[in-house]
C-alpha positions in Angstrom: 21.3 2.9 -1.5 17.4 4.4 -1.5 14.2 2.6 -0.9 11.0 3.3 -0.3 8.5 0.9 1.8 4.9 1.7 -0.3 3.2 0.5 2.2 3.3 -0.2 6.5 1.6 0.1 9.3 3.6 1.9 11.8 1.3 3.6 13.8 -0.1 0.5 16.0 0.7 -0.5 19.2 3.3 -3.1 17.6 5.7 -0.5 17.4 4.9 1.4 20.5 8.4 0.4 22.7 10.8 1.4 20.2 8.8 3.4 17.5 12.0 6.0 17.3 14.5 3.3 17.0 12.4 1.0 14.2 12.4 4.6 12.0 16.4 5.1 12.8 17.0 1.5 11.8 15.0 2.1 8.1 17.1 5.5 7.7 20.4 3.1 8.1 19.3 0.6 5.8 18.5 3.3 2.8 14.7 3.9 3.3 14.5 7.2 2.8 10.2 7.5 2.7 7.5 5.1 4.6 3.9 5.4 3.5 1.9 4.9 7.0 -1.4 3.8 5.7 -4.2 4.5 8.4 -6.9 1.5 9.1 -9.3 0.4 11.7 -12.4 1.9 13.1 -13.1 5.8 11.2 -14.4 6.9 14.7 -11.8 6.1 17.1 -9.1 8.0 15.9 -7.3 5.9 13.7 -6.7 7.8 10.9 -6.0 11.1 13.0 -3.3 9.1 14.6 -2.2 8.0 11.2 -1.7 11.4 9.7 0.2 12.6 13.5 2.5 10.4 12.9 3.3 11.8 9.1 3.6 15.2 10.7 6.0 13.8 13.4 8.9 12.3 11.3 10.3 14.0 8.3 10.4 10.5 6.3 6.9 9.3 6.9 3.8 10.2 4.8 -0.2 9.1 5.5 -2.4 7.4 3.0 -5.8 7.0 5.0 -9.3 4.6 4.0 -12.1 2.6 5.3 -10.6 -0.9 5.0 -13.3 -3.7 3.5 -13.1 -5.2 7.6 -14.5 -1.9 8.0 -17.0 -1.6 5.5 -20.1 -1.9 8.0 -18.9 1.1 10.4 -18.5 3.8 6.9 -21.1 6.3 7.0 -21.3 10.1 6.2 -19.3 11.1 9.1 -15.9 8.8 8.1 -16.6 10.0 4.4 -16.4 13.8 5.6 -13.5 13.1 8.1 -12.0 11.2 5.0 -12.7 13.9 2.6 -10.9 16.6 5.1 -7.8 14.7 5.5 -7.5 14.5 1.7 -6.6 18.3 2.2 -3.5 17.5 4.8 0.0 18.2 3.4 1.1 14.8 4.4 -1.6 12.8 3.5 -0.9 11.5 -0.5 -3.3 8.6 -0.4 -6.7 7.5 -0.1 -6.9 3.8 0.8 -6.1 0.9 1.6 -9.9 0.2 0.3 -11.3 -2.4 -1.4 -12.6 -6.4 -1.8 -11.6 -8.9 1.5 -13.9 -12.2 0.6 -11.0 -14.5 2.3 -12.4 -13.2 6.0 -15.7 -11.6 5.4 -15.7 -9.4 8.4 -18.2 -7.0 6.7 -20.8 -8.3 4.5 -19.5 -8.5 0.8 -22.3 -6.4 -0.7 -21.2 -3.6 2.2 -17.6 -4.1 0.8 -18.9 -3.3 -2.7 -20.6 -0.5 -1.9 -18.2 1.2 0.0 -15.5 0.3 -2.2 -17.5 2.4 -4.7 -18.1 5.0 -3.0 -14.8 5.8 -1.7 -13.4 5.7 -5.4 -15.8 8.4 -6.1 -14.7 10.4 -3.5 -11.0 9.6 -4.5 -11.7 10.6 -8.1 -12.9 13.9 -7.0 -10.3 14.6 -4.6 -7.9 13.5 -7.4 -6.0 11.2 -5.3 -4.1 7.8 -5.6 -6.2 5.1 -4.1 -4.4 2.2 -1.9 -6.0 -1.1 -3.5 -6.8 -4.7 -1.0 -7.9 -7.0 -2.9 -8.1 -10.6 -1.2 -10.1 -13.8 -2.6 -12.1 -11.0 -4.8 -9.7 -10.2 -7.9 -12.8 -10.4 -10.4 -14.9 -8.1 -8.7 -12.0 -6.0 -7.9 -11.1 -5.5 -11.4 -14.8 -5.3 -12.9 -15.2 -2.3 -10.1 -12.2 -0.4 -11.0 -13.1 -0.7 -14.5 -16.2 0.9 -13.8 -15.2 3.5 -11.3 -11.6 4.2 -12.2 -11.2 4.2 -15.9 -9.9 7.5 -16.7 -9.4 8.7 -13.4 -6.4 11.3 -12.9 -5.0 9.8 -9.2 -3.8 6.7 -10.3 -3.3 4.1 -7.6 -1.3 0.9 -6.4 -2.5 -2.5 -6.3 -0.8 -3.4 -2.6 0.2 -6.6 -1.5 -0.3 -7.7 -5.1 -1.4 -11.8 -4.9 -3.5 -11.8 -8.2 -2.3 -13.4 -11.3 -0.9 -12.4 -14.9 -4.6 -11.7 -15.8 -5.0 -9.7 -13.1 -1.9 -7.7 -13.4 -2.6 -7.0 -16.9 -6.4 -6.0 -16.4 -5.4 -3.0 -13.7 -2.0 -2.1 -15.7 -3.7 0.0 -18.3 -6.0 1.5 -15.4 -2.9 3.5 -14.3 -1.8 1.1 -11.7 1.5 0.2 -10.0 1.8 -2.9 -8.9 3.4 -3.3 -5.3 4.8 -6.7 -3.9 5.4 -7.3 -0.2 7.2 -10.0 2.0 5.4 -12.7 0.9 7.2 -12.5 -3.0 10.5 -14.1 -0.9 8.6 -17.3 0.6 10.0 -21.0 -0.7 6.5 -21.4 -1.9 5.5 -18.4 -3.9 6.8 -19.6 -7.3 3.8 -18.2 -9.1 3.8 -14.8 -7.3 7.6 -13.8 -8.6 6.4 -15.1 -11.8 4.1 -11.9 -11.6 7.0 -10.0 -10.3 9.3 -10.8 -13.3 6.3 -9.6 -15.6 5.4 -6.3 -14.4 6.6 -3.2 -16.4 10.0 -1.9 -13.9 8.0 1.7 -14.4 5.1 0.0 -13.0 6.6 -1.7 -9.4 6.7 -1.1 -6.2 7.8 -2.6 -3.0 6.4 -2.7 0.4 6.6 -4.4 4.0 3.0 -4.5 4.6 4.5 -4.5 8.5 4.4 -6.1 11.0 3.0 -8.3 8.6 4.6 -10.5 5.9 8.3 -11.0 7.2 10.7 -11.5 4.6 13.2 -13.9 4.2 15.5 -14.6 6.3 13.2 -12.5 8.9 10.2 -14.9 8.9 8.6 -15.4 12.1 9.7 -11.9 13.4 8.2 -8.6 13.8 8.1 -7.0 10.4 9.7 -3.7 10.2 10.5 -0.9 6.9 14.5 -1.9 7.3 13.4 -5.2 6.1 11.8 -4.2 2.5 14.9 -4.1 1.3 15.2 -7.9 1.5 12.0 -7.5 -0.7 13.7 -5.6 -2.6 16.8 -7.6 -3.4 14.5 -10.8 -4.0 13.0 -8.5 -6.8 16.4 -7.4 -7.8 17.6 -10.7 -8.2 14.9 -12.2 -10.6 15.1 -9.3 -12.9 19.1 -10.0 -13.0 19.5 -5.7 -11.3 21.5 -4.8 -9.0 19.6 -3.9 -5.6 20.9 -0.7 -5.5 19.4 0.3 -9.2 15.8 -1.3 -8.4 15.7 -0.1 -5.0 16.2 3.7 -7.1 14.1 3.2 -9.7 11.2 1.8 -7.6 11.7 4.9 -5.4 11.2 6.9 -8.4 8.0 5.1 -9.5 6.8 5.9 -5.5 7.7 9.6 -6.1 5.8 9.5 -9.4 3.0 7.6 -8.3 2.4 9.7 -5.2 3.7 13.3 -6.3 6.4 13.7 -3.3 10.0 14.3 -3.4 12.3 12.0 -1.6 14.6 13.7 0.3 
């Protein structure tokens, strides 16, 4: 079987005992690409350290951004740093960027602003964008429509959490829409309602890890063998077979980001 986990975090300290034996265990399980997306503080390396570890193993690949937590620390010097990683091989995304009102940890008119301005720099640089959007799915969607419309890169809406309305506001803005963990939890009825209406072309799964353990994981380390229970939740309410979503959502990965899976 082939998956893909469109989205995890595998470069923190999480994974620092047994980084080589969390990516063997994904390679057993059928994931056959990771996209390491690169967060924290622009100035202490984080993103350097994101992209070293897409150079290090064959499978992985980089997307790197100025999270909205990190909104107050982006200046000139993360948008050049940003801007020159945009040129490395393995980096195929900018992001994850965008709207975090649930825990405010930079002011919300910072968020905007730098949510803007990295889609700009995105735009020009022609790559996908990596889309958070948390407690902010109005303003989200007004400031892709403003900023994005048109725009060559296309991008993923990660973590998706947003409603029908939602969905179908970023669909024709070239958007996939990825579901994580959270799509398998008892109490998530509306969220795989979502999940049954996306376009097939149009999803993608992801761990989010360590975040957002799946079923029958939950209260565990989250790791990228595990999006393939994801996966087979997904399977199962569009009446597929894992193995067929898990190679058609790989496709849609490959598509999306312009790499071929091994």
């Amino acid at each position: 079987m082939l998956f893909v986990d469109s989205h995890a975090h595998i470069d923190g300290p999480e994974y620092d005992g047994d980084r080589d034996d969390m990516i063997a265990r994904a390679g057993a399980a059928g994931v056959r690409a990771i996209l390491n997306v690169g967060t924290g503080d622009p100035h202490e390396g984080n993103f350097e350290r994101a992209v070293a570890l897409a150079e290090q193993y064959e499978q992985v690949f980089a997307g790197v951004g100025v999270h909205p937590h990190d909104a107050k620390l982006y200046d000139e010097e993360a948008e050049n740093l940003l801007l020159s990683l945009m040129n490395h091989p393995r980096v195929v995304a900018w992001g994850e960027i965008g709207l975090d009102y649930h825990y405010d940890h930079s002011l919300r008119e910072t968020q905007r602003e730098v949510f803007r301005r990295q889609l700009v720099c995105a735009r020009a640089a022609r790559k996908p964008v990596i889309i958070h959007s948390r407690a902010a799915d109005d303003e989200t969607v007004e400031i892709l429509r403003d900023e994005w419309s048109g725009a060559e890169g296309g991008g993923v809406m990660h973590c998706f959490g947003g409603d029908l309305e939602m969905a179908a506001s970023v669909l024709p803005l070239g958007f996939y829409i990825s579901f994580a963990g959270n799509v398998t939890f008892k109490k998530a009825e509306a969220l795989r309602e979502v999940a049954q209406s996306v376009p097939l072309d149009r999803l993608l799964v992801e761990t989010d890890c360590p975040f957002l353990t799946p079923v029958p994981y939950r209260g565990r380390r989250n790791e990228p063998a595990r999006v393939v229970e994801t996966a087979r939740c997904l399977a199962d309410l569009r009446g597929m077979d894992a193995a067929e979503f898990g190679r058609v959502t790989s496709q849609n990965f490959a598509r999306l980001f312009r790499i071929e899976l091994a």
